[in-house]
FITORDREN-321158 format. One record per atom (N, C-alpha, C): x, z, y; residue in one letter; chain; atom name. Coordinates in Angstrom, 3 decimals. Example, Ala and Ser with C-alpha at 12.3 -4.5 7.8 and 13.67 -1.06 7.14 Angstrom:
! FITORDREN-321158
        X        Z        Y code unit site
   13.190    7.800   -5.690    a    A    N
   12.300    7.800   -4.500    a    A   CA
   13.200    7.800   -3.300    a    A    C
   12.850    7.080   -2.250    s    A    N
   13.670    7.140   -1.060    s    A   CA
   12.900    7.870    0.030    s    A    C
END
This chain:
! FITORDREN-321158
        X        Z        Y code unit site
    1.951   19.375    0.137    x    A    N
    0.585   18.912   -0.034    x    A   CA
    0.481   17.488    0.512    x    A    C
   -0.379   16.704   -0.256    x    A    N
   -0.167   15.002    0.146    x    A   CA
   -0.858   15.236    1.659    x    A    C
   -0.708   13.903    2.240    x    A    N
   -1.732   13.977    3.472    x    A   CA
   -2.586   12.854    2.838    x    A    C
   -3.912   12.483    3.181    x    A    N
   -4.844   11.744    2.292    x    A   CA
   -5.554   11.315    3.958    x    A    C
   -5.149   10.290    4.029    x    A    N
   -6.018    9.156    5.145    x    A   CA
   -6.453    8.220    4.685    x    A    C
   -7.629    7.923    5.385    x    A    N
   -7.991    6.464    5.136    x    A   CA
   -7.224    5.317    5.147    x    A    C
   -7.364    4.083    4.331    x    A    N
   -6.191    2.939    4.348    x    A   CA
   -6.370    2.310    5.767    x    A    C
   -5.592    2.213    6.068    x    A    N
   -5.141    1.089    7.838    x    A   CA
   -4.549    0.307    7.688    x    A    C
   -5.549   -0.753    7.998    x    A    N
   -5.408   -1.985    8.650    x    A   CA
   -3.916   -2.395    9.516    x    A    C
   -3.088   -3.474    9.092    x    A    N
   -2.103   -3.520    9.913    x    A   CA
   -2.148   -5.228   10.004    x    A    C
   -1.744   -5.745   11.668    x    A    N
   -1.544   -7.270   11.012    x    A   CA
    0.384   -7.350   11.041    x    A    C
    0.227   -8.316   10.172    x    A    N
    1.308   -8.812    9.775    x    A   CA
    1.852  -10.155   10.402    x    A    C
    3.436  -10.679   10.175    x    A    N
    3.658  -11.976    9.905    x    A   CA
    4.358  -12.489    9.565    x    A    C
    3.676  -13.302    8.080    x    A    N
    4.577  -13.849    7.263    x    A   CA
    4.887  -15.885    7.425    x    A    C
    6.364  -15.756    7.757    x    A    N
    6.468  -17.090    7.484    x    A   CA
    5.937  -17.783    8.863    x    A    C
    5.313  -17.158    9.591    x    A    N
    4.993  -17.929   10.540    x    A   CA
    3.409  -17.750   10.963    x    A    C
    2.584  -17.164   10.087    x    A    N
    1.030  -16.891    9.408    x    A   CA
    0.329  -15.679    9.853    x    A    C
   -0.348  -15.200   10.092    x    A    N
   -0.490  -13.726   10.855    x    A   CA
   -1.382  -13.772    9.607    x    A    C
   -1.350  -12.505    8.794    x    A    N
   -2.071  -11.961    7.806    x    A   CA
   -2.404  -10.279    8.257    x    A    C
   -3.339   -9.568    7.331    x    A    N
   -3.402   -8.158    7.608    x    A   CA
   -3.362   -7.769    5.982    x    A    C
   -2.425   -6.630    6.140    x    A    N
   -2.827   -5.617    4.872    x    A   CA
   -2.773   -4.038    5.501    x    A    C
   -4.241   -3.643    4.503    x    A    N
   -4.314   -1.960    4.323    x    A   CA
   -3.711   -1.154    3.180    x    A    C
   -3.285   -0.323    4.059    x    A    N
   -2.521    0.821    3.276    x    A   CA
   -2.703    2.209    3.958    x    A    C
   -2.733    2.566    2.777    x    A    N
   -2.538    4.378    3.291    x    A   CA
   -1.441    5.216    4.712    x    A    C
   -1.814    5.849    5.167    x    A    N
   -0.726    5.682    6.087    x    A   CA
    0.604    6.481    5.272    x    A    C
    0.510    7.111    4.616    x    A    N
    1.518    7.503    3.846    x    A   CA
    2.698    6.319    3.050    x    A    C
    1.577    5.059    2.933    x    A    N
    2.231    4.052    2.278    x    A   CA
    3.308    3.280    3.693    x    A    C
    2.160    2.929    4.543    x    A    N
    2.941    2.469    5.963    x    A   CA
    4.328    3.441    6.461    x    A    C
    4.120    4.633    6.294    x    A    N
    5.541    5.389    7.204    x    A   CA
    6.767    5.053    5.907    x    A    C
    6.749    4.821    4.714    x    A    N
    7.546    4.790    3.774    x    A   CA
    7.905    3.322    3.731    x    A    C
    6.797    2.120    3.672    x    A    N
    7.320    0.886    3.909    x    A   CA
    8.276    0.340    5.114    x    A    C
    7.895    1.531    6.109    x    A    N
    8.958    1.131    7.647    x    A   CA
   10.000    2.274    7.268    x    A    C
   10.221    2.907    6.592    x    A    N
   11.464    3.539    5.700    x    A   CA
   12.400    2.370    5.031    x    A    C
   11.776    1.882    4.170    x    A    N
   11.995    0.981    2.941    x    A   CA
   13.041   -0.184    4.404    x    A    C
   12.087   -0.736    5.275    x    A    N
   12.511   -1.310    5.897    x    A   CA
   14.081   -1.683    6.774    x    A    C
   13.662   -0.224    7.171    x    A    N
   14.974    0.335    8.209    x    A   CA
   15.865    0.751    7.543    x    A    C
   16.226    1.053    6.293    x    A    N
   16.808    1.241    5.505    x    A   CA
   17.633   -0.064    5.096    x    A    C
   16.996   -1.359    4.750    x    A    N
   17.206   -2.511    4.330    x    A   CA
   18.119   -2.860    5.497    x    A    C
   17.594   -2.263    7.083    x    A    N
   18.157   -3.140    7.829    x    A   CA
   17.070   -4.452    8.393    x    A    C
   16.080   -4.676    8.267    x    A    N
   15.138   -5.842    8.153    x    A   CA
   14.133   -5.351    8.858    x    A    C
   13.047   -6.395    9.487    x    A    N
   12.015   -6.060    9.982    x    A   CA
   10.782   -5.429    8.972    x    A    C
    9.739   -4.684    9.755    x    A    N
    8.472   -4.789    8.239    x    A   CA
    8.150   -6.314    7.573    x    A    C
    7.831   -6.907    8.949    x    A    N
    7.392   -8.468    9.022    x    A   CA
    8.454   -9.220    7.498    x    A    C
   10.079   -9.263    8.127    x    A    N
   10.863   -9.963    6.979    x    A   CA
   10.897   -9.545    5.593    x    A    C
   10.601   -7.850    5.334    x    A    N
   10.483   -7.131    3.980    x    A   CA
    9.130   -7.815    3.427    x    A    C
    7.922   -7.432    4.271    x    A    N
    6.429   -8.200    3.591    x    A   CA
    6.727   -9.508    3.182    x    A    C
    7.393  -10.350    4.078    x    A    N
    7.623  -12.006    3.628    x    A   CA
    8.222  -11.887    2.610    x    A    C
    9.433  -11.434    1.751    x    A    N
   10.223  -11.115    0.784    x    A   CA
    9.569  -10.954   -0.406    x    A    C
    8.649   -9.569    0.121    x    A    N
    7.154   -9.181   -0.927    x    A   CA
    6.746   -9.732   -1.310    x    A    C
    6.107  -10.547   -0.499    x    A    N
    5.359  -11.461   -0.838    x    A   CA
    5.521  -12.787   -1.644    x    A    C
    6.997  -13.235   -1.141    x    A    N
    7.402  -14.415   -1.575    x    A   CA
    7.703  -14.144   -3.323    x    A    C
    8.269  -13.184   -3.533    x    A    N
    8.396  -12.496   -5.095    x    A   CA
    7.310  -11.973   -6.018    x    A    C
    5.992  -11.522   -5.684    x    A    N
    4.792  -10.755   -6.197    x    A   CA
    4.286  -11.678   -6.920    x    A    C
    4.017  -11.581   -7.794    x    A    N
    3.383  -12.104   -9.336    x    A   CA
    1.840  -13.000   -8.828    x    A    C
    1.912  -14.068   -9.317    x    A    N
    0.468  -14.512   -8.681    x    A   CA
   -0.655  -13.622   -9.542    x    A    C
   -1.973  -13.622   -8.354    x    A    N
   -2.615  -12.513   -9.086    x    A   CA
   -2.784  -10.572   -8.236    x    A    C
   -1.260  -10.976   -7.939    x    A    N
   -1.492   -9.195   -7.508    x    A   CA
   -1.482   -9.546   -5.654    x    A    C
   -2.293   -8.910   -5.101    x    A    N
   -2.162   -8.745   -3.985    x    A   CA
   -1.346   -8.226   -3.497    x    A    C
   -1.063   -8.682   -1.974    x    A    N
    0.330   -7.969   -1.174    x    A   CA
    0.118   -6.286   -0.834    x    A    C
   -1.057   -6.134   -0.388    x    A    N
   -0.805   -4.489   -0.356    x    A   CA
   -0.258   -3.254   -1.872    x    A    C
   -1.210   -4.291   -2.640    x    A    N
   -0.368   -3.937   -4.129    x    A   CA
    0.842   -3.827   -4.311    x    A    C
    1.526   -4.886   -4.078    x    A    N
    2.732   -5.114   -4.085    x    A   CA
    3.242   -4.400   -3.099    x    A    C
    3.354   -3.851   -2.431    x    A    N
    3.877   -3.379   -1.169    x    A   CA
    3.703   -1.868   -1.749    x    A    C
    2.864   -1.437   -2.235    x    A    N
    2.560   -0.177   -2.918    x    A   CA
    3.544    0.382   -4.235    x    A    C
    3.342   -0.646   -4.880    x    A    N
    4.870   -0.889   -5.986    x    A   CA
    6.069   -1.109   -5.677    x    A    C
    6.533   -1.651   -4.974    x    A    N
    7.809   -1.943   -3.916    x    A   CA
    8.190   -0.439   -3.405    x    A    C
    7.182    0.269   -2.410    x    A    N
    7.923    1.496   -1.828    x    A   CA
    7.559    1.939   -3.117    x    A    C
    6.836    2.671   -4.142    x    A    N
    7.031    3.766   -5.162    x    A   CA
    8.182    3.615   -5.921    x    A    C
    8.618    2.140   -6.282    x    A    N
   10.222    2.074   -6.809    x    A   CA
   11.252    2.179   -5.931    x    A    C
   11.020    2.257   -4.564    x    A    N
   12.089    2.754   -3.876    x    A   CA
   12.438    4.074   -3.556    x    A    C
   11.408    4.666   -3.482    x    A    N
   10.821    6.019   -3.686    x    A   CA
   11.545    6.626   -4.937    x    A    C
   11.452    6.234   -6.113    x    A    N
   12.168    6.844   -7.038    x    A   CA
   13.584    6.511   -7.190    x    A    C
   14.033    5.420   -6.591    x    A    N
   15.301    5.028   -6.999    x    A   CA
   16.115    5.600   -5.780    x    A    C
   15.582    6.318   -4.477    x    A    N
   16.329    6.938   -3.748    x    A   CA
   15.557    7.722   -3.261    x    A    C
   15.159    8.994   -3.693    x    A    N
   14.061    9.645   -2.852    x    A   CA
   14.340   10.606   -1.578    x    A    C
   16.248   10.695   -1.882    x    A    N
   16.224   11.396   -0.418    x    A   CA
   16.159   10.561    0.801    x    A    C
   16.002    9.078    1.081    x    A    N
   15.643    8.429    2.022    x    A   CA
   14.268    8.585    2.230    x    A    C
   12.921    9.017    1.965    x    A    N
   12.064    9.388    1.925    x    A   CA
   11.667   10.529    2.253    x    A    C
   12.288   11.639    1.536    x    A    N
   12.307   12.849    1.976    x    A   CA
   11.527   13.543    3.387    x    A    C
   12.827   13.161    4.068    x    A    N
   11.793   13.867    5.225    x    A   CA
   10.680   13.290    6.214    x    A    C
   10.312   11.958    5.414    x    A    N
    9.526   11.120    6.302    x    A   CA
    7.747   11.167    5.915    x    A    C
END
């Protein structure tokens, strides 16, 4: 059964810049998956995100699309998280 929380607020920092994006917390425990996985900080993965995301789409967007394709392209790293 999903867990369904409200989106949270996180700050960030990209590049040097302190930004905030909200996400689900379901989205947050999978992006610090995505992360630790990479080997990389959240901070250096969001900068990455960010630096690549289509002008137009926002970073939590992007960050939302980012873990769901990681999510499918390896879902037992996800699994038990």
């Amino acid at each position: 059964m999903p867990s369904y929380t409200r989106p949270a607020k996180r700050s960030l920092t990209l590049c040097g810049h302190r930004t905030s994006v909200t996400l689900e917390e379901p989205f947050w425990r999978a992006f610090q998956v995505a992360a630790r996985v990479e080997g990389v900080s959240v901070n250096a993965l969001a900068a990455r995100i960010d630096a690549t995301r289509p002008q137009g789409v926002g970073l939590a967007s992007a960050i939302r699309v980012y873990v769901l394709e990681e999510a499918l392209k390896a879902p037992e790293r996800f699994a038990a998280e």
